[in-house]
C-alpha positions in Angstrom: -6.4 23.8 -28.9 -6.8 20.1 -30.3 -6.9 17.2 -27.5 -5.0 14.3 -28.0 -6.6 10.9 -27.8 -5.3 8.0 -25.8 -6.7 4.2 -25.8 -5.0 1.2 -24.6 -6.4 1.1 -20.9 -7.7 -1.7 -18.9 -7.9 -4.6 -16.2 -5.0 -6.3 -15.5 -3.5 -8.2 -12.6 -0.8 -7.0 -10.6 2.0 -7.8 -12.1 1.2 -7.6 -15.6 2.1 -5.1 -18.3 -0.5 -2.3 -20.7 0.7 -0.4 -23.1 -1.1 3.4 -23.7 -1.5 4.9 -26.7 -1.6 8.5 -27.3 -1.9 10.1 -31.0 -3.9 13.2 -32.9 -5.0 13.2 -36.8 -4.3 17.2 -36.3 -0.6 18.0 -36.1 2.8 16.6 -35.8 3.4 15.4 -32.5 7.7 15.0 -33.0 6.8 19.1 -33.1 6.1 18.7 -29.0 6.9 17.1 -25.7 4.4 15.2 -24.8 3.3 14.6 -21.5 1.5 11.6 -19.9 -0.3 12.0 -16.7 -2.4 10.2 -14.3 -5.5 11.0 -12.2 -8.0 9.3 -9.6 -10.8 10.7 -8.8 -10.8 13.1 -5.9 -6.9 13.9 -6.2 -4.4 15.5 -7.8 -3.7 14.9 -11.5 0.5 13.3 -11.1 2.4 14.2 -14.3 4.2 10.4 -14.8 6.2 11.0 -18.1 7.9 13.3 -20.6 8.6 12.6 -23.6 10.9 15.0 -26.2 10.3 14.2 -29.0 12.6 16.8 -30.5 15.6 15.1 -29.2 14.0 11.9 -28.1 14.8 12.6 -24.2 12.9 10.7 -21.8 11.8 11.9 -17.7 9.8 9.8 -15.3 8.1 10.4 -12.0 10.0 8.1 -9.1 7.3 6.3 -8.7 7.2 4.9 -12.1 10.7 4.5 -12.6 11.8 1.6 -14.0 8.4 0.5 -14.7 7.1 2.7 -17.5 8.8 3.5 -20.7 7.4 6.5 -22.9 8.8 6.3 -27.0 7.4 7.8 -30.2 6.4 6.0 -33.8 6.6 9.2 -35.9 5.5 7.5 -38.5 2.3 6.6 -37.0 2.4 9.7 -35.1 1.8 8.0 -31.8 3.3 8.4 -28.2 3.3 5.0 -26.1 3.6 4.5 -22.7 4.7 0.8 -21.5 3.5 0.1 -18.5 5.3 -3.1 -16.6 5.2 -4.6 -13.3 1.5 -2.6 -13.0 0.9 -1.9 -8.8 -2.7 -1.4 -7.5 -1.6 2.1 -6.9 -1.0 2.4 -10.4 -4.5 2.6 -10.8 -6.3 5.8 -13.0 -7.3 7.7 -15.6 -4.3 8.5 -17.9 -4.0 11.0 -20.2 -1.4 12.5 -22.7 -0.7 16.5 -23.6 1.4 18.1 -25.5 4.1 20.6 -23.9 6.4 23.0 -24.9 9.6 21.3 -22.5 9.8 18.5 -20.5 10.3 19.7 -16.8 11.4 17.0 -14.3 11.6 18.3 -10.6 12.2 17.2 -6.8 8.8 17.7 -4.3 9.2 16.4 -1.0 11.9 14.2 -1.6 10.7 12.5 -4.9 11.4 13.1 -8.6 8.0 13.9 -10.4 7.4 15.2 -13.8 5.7 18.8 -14.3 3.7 20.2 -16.9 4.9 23.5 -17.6 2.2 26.5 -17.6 2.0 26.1 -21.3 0.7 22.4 -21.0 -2.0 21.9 -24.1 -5.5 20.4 -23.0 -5.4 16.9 -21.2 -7.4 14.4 -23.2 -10.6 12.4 -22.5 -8.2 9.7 -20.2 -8.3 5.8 -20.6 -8.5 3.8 -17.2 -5.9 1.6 -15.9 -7.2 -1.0 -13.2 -4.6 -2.9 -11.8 -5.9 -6.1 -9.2 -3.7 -6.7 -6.4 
């Protein structure tokens, strides 16, 4: 299975706005959903969008509702993630994965998005540091 590579990370203010990229030189990603996900060290990876890019449906975690957009550019065969109004707790490694289905869910209360047991590898991760 082929990793996708993401860039666009860095140090920004709270406040301020990044935008992720996510894309792959092996395959068609409009074939996939594609996942993006977030990690810091020492916890859980938290899935924090789904994008189909079958039928262009959208899911998003709670806690980056409202904040993050997810969108494809087929023709540069690319998934973003817009990140606005970026929190300190906002800050980690983000990666992207392809997926089978988007699958949004309720866990304790709050809407999160779930990689389904079929999720493709995680790539390498670009950090997001957010400065309160």
């Amino acid at each position: 299975q082929v990793q996708l590579v993401e860039s666009g990370g860095g140090l920004v203010q709270s406040g301020g706005s990044l935008r992720l990229s996510c894309t792959t030189s092996k395959f068609p990603l409009d074939e996939y959903a594609v996942v993006w996900s977030r990690q810091v060290p020492g916890k859980e990876r938290e899935g924090v969008s789904c994008i189909n890019n079958r039928d262009d449906t959208t899911y998003y975690s709670d806690s980056v509702k409202g904040r993050f957009t997810t969108s494809m550019d087929a023709a540069k065969n690319t998934v973003y993630l817009q990140m606005t109004g970026l929190k300190p707790e906002d800050t980690a490694i983000y990666s992207c994965a392809t997926d089978i289905i988007c699958a949004w869910t309720v866990i304790a209360g709050r809407g999160v998005v779930l990689p389904s047991s079929q999720i493709g590898p995680w790539g390498q991760g670009t950090q997001v540091t957010v400065a309160s």
